[in-house]
PDB file of N, CA, C, O and CB in Angstrom:
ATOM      1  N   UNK A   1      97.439  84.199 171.462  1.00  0.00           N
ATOM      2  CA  UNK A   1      98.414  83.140 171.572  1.00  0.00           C
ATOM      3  C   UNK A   1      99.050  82.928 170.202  1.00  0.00           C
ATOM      4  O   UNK A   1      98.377  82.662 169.206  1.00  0.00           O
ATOM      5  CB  UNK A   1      97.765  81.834 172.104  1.00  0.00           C
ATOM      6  N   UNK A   2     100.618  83.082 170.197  1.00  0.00           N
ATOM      7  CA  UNK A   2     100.938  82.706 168.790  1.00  0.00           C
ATOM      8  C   UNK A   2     100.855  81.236 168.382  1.00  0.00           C
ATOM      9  O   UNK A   2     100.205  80.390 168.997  1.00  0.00           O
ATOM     10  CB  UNK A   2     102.279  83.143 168.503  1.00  0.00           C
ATOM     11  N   UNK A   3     101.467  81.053 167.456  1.00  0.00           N
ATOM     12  CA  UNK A   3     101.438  79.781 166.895  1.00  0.00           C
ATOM     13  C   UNK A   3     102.402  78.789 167.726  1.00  0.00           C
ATOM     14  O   UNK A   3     102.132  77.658 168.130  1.00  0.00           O
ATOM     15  CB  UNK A   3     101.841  79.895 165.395  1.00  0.00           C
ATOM     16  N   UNK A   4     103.640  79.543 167.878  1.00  0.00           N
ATOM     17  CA  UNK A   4     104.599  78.507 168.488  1.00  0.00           C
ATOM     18  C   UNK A   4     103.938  78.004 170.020  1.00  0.00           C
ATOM     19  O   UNK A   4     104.173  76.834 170.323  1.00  0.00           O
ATOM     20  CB  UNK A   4     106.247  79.283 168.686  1.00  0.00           C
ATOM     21  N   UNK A   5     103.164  78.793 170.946  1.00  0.00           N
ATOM     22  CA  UNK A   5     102.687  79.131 171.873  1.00  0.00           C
ATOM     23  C   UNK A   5     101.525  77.895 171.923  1.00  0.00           C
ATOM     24  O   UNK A   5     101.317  77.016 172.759  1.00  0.00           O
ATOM     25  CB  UNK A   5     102.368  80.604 171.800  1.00  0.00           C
ATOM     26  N   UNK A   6     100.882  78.225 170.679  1.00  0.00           N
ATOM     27  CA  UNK A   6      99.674  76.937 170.706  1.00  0.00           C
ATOM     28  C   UNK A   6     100.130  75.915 170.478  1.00  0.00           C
ATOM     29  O   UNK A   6      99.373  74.959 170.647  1.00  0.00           O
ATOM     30  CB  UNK A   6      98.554  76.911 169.781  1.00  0.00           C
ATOM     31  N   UNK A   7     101.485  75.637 170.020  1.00  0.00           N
ATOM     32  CA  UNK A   7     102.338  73.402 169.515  1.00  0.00           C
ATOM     33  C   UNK A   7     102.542  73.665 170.795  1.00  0.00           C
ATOM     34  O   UNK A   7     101.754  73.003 171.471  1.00  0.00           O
ATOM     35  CB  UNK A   7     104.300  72.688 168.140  1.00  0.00           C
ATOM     36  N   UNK A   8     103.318  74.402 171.512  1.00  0.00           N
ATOM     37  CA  UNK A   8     103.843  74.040 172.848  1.00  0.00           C
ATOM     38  C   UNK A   8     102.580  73.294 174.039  1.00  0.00           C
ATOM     39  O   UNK A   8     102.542  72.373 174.856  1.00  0.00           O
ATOM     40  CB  UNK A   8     104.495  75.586 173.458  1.00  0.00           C
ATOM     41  N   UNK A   9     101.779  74.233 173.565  1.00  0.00           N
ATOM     42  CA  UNK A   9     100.127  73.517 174.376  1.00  0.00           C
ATOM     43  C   UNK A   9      99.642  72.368 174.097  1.00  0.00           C
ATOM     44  O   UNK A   9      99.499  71.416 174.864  1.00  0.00           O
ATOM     45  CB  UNK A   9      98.792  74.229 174.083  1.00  0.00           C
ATOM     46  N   UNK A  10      99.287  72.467 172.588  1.00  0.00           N
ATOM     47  CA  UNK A  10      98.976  71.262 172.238  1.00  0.00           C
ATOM     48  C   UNK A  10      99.844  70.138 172.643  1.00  0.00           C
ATOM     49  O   UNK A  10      99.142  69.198 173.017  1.00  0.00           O
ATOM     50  CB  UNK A  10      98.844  71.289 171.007  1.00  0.00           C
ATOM     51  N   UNK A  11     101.020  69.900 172.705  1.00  0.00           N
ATOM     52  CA  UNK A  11     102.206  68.958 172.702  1.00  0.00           C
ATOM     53  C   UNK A  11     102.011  68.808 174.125  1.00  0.00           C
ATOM     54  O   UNK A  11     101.848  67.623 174.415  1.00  0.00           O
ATOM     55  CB  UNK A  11     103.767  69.486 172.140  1.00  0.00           C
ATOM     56  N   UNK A  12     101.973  69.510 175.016  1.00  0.00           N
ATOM     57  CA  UNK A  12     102.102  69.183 176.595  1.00  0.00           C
ATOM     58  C   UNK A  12     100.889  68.557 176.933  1.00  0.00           C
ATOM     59  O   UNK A  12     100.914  67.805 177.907  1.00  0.00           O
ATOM     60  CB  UNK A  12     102.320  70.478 177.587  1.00  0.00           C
ATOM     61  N   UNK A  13      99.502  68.765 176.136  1.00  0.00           N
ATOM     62  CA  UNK A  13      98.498  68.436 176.534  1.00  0.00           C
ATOM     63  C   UNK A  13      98.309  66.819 175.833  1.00  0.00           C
ATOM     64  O   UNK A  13      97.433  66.020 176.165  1.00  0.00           O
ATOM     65  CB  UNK A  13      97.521  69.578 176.229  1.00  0.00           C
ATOM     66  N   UNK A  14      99.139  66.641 175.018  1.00  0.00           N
ATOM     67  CA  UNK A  14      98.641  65.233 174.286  1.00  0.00           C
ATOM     68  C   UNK A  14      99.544  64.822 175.438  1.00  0.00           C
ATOM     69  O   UNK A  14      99.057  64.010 176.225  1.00  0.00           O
ATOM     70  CB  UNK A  14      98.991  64.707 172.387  1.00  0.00           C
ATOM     71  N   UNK A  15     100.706  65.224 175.652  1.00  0.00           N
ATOM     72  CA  UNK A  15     101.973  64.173 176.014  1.00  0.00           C
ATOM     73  C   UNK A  15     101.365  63.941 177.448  1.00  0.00           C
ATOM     74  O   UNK A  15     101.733  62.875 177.941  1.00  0.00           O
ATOM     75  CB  UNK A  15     103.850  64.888 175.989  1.00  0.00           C
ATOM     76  N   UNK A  16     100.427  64.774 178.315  1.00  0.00           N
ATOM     77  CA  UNK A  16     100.243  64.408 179.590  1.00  0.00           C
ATOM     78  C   UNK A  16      98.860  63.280 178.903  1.00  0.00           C
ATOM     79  O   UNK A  16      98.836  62.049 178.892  1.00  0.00           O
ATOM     80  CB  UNK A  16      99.901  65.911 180.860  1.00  0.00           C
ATOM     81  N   UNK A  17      98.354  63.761 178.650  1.00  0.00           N
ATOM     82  CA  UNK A  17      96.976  62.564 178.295  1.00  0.00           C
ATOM     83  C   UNK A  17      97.136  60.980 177.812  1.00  0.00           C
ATOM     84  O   UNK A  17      96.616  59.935 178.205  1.00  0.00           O
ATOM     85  CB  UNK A  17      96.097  63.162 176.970  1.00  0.00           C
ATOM     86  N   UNK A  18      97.941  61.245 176.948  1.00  0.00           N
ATOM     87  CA  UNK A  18      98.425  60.152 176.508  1.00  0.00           C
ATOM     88  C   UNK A  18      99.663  59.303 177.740  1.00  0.00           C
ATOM     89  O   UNK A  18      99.834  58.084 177.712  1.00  0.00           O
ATOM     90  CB  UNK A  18      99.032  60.655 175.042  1.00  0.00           C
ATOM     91  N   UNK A  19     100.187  59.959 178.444  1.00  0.00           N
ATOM     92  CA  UNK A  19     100.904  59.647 179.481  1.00  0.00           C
ATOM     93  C   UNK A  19      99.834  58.972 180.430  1.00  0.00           C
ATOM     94  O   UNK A  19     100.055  57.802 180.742  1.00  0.00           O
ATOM     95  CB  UNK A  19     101.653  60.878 180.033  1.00  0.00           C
ATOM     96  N   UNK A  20      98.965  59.441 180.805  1.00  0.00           N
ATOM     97  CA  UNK A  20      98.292  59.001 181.450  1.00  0.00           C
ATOM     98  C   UNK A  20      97.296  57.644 180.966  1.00  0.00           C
ATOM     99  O   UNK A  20      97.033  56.773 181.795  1.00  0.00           O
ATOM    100  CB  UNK A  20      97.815  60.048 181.800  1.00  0.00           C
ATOM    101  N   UNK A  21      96.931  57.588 179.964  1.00  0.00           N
ATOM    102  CA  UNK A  21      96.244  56.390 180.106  1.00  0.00           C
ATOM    103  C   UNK A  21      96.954  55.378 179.590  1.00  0.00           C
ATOM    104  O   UNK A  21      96.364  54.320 179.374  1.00  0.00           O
ATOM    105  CB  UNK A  21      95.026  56.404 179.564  1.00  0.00           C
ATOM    106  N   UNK A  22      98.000  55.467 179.367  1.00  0.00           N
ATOM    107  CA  UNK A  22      99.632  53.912 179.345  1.00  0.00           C
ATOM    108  C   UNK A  22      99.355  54.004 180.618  1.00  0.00           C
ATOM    109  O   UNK A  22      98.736  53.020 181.024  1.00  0.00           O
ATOM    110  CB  UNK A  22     101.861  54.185 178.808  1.00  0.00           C
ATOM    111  N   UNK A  23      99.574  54.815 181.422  1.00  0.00           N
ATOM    112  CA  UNK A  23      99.455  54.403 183.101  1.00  0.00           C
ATOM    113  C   UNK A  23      98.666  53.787 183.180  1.00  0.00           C
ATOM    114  O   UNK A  23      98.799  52.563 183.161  1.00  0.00           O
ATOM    115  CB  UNK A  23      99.231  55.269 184.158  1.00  0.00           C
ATOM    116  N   UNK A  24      97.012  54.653 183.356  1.00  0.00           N
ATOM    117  CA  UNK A  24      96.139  53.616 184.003  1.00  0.00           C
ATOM    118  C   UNK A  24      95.839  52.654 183.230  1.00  0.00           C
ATOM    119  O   UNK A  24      95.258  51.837 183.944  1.00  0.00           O
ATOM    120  CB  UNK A  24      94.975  54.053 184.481  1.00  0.00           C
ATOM    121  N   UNK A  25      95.913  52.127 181.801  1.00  0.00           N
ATOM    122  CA  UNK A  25      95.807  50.505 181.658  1.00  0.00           C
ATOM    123  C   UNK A  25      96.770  50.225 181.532  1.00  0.00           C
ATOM    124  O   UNK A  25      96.993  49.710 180.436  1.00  0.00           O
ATOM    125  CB  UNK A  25      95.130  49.822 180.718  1.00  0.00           C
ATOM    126  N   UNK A  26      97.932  50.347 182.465  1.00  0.00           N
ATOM    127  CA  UNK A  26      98.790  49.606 182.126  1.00  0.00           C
ATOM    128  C   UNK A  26      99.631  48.684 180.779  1.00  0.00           C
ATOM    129  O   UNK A  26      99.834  47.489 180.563  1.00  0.00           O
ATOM    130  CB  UNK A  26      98.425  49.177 182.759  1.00  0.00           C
ATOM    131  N   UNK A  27     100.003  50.143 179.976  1.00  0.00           N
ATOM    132  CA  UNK A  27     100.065  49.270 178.071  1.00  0.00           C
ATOM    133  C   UNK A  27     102.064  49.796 178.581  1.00  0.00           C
ATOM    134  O   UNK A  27     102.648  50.684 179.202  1.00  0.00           O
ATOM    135  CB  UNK A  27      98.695  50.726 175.677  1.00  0.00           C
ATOM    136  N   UNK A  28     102.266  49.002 178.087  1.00  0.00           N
ATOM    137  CA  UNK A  28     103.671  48.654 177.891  1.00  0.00           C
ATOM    138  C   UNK A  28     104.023  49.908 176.786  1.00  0.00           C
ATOM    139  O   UNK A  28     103.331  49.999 175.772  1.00  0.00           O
ATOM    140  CB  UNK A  28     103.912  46.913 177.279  1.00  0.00           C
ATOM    141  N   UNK A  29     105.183  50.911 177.047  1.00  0.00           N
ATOM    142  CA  UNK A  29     105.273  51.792 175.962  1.00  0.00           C
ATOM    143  C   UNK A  29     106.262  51.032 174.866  1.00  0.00           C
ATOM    144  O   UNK A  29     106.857  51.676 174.002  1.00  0.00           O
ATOM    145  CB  UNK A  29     105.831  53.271 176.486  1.00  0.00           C
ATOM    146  N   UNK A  30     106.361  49.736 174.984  1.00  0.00           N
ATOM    147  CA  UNK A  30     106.976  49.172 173.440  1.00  0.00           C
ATOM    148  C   UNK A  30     105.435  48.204 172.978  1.00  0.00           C
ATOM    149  O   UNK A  30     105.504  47.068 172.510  1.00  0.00           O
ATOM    150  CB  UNK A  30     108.879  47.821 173.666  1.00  0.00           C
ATOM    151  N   UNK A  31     104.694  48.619 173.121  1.00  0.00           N
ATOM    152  CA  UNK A  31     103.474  48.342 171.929  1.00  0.00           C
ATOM    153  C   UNK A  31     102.979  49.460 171.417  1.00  0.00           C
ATOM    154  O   UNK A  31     102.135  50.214 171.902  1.00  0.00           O
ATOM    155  CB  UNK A  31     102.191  47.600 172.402  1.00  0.00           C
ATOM    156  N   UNK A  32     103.635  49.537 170.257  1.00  0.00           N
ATOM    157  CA  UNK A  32     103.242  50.326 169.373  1.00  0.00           C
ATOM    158  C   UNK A  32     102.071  50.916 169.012  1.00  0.00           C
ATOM    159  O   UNK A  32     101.694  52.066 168.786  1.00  0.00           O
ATOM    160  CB  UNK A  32     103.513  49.935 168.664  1.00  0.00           C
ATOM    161  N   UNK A  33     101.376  49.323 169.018  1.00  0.00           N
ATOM    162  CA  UNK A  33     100.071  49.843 167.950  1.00  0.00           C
ATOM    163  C   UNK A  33      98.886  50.444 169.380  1.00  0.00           C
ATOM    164  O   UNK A  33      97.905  51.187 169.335  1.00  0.00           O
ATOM    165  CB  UNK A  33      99.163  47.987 166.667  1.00  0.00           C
ATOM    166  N   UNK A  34      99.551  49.714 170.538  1.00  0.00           N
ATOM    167  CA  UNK A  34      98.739  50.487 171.449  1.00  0.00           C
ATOM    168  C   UNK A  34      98.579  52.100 171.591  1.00  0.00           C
ATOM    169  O   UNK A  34      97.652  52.895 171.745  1.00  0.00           O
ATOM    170  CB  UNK A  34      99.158  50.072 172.580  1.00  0.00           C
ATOM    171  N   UNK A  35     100.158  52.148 171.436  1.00  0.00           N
ATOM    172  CA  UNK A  35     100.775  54.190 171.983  1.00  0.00           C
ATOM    173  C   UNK A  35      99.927  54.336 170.668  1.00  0.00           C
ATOM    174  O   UNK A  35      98.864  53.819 171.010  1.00  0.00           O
ATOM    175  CB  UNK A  35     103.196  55.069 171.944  1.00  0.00           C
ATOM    176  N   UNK A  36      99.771  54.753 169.311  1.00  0.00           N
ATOM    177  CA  UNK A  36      99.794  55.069 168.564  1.00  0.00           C
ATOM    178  C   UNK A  36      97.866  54.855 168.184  1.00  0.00           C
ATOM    179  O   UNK A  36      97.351  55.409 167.213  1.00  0.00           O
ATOM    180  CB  UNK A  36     101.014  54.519 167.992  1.00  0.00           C
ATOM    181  N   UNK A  37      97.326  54.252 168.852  1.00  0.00           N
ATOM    182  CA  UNK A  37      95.467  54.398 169.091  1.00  0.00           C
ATOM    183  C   UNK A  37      95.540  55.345 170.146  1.00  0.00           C
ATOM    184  O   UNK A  37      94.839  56.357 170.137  1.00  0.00           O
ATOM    185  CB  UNK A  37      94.415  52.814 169.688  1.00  0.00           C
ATOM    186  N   UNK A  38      96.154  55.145 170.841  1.00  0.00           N
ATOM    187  CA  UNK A  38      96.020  56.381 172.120  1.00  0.00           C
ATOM    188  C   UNK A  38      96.365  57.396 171.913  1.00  0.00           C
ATOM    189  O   UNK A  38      96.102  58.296 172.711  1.00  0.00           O
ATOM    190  CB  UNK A  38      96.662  56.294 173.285  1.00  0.00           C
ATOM    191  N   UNK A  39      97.125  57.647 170.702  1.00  0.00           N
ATOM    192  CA  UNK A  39      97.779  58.794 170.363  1.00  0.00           C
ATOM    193  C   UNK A  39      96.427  59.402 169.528  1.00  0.00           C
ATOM    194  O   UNK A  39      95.875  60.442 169.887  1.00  0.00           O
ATOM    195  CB  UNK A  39      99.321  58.532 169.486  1.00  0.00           C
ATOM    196  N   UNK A  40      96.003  58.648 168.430  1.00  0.00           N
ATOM    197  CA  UNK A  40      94.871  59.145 167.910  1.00  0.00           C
ATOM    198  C   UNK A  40      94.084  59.677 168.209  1.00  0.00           C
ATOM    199  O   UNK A  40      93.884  60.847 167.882  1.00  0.00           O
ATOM    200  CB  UNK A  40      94.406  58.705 167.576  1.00  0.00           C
ATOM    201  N   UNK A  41      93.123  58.775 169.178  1.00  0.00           N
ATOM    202  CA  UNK A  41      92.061  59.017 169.992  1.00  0.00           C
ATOM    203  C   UNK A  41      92.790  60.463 170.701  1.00  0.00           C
ATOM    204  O   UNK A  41      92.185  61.467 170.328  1.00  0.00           O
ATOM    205  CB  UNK A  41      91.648  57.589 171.067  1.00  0.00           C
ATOM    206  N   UNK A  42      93.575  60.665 171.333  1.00  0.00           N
ATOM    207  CA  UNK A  42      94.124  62.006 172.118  1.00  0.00           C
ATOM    208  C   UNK A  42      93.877  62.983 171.248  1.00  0.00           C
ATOM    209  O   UNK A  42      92.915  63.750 171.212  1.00  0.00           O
ATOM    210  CB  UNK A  42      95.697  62.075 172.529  1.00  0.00           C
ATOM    211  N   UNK A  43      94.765  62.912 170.579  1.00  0.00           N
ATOM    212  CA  UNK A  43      95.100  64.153 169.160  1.00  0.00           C
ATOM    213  C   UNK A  43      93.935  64.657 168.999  1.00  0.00           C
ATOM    214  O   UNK A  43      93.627  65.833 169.189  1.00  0.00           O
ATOM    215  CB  UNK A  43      95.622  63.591 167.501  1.00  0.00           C
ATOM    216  N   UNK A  44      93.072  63.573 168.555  1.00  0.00           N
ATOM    217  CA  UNK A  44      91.577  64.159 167.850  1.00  0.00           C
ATOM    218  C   UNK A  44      90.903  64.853 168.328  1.00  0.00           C
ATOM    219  O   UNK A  44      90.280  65.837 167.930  1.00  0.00           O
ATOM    220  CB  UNK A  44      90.644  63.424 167.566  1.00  0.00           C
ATOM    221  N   UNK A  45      91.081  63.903 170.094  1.00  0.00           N
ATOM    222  CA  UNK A  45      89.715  64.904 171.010  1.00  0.00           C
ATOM    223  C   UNK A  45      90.243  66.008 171.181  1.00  0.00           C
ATOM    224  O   UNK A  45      89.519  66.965 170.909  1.00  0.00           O
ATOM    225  CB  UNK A  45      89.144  64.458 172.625  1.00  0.00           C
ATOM    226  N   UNK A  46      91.527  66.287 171.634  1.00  0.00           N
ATOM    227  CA  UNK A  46      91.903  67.536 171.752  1.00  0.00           C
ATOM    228  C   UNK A  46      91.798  68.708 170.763  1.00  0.00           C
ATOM    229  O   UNK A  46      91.463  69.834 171.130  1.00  0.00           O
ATOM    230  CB  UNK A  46      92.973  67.402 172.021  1.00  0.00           C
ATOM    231  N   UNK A  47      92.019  68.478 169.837  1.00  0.00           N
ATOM    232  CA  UNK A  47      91.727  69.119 168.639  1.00  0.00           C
ATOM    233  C   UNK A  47      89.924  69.253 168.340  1.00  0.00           C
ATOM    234  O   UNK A  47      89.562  69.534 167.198  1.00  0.00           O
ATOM    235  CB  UNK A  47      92.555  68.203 167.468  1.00  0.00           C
ATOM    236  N   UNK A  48      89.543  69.171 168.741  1.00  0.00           N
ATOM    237  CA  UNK A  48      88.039  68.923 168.782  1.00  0.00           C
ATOM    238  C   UNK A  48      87.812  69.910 169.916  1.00  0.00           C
ATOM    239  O   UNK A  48      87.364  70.984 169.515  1.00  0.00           O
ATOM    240  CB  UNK A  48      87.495  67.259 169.091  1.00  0.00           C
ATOM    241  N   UNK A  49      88.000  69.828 171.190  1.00  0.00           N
ATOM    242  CA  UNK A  49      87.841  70.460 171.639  1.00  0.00           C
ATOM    243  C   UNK A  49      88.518  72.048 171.752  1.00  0.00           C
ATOM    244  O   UNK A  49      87.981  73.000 172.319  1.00  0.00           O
ATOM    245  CB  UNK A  49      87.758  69.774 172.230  1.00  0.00           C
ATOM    246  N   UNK A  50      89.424  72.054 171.273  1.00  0.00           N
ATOM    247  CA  UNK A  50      90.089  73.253 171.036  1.00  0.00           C
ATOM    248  C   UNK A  50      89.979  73.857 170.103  1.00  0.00           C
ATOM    249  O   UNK A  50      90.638  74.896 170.070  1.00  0.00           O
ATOM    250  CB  UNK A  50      91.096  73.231 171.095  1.00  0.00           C
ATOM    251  N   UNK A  51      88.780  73.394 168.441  1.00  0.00           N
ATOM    252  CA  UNK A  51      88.453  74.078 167.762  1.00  0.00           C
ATOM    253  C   UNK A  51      86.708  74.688 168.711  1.00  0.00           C
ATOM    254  O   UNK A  51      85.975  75.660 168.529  1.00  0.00           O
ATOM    255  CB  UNK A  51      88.591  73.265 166.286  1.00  0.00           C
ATOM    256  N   UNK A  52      86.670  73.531 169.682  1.00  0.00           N
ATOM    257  CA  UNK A  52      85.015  74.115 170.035  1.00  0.00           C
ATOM    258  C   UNK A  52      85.527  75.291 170.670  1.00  0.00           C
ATOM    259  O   UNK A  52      85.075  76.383 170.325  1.00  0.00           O
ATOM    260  CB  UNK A  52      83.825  73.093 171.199  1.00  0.00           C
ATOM    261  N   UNK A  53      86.779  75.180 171.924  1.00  0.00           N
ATOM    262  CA  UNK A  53      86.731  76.841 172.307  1.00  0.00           C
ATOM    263  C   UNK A  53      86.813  77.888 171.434  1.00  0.00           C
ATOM    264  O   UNK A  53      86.083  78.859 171.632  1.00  0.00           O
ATOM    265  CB  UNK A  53      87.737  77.224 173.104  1.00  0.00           C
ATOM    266  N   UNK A  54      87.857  77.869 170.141  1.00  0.00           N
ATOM    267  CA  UNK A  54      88.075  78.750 169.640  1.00  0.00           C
ATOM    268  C   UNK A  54      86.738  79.157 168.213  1.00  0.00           C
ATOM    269  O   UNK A  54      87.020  79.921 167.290  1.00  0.00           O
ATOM    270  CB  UNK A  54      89.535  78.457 169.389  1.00  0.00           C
ATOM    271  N   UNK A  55      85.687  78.630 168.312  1.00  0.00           N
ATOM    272  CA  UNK A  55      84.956  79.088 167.696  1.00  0.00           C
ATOM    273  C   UNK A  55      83.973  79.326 168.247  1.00  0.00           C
ATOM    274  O   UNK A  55      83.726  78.332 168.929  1.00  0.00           O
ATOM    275  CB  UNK A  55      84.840  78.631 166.887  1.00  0.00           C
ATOM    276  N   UNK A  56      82.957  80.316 168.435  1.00  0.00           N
ATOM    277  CA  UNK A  56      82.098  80.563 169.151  1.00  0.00           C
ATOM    278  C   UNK A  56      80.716  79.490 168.960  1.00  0.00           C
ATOM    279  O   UNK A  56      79.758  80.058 168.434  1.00  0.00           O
ATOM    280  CB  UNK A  56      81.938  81.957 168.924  1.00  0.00           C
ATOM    281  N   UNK A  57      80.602  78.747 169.140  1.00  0.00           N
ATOM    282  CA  UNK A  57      79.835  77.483 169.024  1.00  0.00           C
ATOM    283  C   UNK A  57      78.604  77.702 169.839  1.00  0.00           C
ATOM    284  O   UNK A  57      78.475  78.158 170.975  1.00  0.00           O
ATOM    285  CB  UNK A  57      80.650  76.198 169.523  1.00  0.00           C
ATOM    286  N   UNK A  58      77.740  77.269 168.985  1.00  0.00           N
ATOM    287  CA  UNK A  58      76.003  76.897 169.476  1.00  0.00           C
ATOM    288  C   UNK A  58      76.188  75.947 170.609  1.00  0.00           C
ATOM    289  O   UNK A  58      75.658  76.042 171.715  1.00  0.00           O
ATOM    290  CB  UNK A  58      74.888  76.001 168.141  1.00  0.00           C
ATOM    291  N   UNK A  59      77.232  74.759 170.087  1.00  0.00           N
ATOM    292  CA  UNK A  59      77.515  73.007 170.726  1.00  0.00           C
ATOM    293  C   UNK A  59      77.602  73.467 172.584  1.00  0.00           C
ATOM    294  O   UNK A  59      78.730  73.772 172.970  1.00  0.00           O
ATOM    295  CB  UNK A  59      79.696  72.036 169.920  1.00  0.00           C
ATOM    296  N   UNK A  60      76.644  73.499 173.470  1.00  0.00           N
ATOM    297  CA  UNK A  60      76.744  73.393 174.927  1.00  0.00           C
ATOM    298  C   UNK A  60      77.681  72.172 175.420  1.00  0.00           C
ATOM    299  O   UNK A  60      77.561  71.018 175.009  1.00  0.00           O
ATOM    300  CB  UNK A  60      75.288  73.226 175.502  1.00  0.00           C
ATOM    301  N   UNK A  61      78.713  72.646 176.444  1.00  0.00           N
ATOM    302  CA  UNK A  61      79.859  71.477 176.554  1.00  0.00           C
ATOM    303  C   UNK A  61      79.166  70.247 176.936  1.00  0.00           C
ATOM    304  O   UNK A  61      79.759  69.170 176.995  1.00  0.00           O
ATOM    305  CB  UNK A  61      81.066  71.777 177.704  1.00  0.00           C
ATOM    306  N   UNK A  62      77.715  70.407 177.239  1.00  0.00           N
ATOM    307  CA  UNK A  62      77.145  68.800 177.536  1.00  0.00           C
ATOM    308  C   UNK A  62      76.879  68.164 176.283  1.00  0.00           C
ATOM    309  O   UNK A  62      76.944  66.936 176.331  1.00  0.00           O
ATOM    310  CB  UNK A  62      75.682  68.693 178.420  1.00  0.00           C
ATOM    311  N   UNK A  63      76.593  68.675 175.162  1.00  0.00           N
ATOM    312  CA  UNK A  63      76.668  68.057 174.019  1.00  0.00           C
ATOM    313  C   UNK A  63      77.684  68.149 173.202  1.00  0.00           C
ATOM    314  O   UNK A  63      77.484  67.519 172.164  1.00  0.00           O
ATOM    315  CB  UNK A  63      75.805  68.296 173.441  1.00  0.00           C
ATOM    316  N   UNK A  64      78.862  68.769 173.260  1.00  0.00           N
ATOM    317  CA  UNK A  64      80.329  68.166 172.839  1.00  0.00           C
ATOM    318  C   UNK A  64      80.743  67.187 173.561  1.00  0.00           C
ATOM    319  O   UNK A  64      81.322  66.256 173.001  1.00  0.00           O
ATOM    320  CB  UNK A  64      81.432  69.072 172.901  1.00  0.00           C
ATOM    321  N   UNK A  65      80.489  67.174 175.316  1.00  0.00           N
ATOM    322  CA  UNK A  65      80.794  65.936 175.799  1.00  0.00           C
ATOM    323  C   UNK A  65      80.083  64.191 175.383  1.00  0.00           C
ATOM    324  O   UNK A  65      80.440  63.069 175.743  1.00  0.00           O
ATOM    325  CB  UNK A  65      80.559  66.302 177.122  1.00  0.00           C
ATOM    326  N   UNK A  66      78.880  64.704 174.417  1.00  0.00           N
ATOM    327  CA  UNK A  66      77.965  63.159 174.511  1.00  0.00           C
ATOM    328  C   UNK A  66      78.694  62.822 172.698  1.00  0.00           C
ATOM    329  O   UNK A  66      79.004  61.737 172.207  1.00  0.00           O
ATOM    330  CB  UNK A  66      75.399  63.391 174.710  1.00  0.00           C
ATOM    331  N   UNK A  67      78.753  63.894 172.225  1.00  0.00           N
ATOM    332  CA  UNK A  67      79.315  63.884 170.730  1.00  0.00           C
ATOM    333  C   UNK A  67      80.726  62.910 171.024  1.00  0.00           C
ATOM    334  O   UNK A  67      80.952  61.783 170.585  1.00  0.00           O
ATOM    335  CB  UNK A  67      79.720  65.730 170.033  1.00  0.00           C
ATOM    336  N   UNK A  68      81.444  63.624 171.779  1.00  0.00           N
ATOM    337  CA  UNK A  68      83.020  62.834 171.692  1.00  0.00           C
ATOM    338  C   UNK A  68      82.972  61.490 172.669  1.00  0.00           C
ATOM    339  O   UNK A  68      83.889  60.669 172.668  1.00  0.00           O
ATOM    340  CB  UNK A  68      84.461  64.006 172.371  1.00  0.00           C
ATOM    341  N   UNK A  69      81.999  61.388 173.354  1.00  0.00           N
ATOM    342  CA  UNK A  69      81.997  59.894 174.045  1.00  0.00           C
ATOM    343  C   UNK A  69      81.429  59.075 173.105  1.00  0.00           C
ATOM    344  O   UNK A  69      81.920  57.946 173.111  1.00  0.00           O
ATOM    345  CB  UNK A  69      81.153  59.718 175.440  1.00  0.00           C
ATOM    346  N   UNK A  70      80.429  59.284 172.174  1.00  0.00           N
ATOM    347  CA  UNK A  70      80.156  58.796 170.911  1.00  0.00           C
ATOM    348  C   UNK A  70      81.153  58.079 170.151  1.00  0.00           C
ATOM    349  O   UNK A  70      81.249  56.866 169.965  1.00  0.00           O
ATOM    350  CB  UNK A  70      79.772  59.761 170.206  1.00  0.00           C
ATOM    351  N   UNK A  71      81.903  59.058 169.728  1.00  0.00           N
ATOM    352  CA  UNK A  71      82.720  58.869 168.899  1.00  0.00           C
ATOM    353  C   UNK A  71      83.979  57.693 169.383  1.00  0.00           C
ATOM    354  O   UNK A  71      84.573  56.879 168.676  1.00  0.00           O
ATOM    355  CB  UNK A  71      83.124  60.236 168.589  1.00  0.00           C
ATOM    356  N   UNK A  72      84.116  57.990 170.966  1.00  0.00           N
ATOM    357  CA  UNK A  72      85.260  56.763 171.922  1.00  0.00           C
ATOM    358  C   UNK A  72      84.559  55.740 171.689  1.00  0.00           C
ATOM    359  O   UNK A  72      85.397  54.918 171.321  1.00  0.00           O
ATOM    360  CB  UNK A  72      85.554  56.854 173.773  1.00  0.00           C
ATOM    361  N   UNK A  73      83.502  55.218 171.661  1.00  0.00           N
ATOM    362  CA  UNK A  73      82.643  54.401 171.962  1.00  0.00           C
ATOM    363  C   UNK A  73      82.885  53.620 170.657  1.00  0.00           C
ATOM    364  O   UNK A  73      83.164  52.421 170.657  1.00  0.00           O
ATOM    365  CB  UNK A  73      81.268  54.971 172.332  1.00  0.00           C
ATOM    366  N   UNK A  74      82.761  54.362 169.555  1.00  0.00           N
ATOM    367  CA  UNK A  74      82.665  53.757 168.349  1.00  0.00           C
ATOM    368  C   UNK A  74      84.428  53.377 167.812  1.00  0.00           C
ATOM    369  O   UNK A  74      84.657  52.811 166.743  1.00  0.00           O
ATOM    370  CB  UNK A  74      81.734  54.889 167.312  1.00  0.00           C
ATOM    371  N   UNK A  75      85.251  53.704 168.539  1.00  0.00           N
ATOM    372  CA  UNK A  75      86.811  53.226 168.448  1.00  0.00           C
ATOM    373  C   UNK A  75      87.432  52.374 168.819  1.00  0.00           C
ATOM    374  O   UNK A  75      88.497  51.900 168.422  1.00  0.00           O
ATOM    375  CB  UNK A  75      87.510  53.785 168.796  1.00  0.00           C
ATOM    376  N   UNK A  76      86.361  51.976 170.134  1.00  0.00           N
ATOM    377  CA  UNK A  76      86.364  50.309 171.133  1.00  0.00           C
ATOM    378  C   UNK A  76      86.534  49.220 170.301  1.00  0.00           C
ATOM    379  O   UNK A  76      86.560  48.083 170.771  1.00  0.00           O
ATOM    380  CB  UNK A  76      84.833  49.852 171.987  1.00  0.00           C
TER     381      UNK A  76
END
C-alpha cells in the first residue's frame, strides 16, 4: 500500500468513526471541544491499531483490546 493509499484509509476510517459517535451521543457538530476529543480519542486508537497490524506483534488482539479500553477509560 503506498503512502497516498494509506491517508486515504486512514482519513475514511477516522471520518466514519468519528461520524459515528456525534451520532450516537448525539454532540452537536458546532461543539468544538466535543468533535475535537472525539477526534483524538479516534486518531489514536486507530493509529494504535494499525501500527499493531503492521508490526508483527507478540500483543494477542484480546490484549490490545483490554490495553485500548484502558486507555478510553482513563479519558472519561
Amino acid at each position: 500500500m503506498s503512502k497516498r493509499q494509506r491517508k486515504q484509509v486512514d482519513n475514511r476510517l477516522i471520518k466514519l468513526f468519528t461520524d459515528r459517535i456525534i451520532k450516537i451521543e448525539h454532540i452537536s457538530r458546532t461543539n468544538k471541544q466535543a468533535y475535537f476529543e472525539i477526534l483524538f480519542t479516534v486518531t489514536g486508537a486507530i493509529n494504535i491499531f494499525i501500527s499493531w497490524l503492521m508490526r508483527d506483534s507478540d500483543t494477542d488482539s484480546h490484549e490490545l483490546s483490554n490495553i485500548l479500553n484502558q486507555i478510553l477509560i482513563k479519558l472519561e
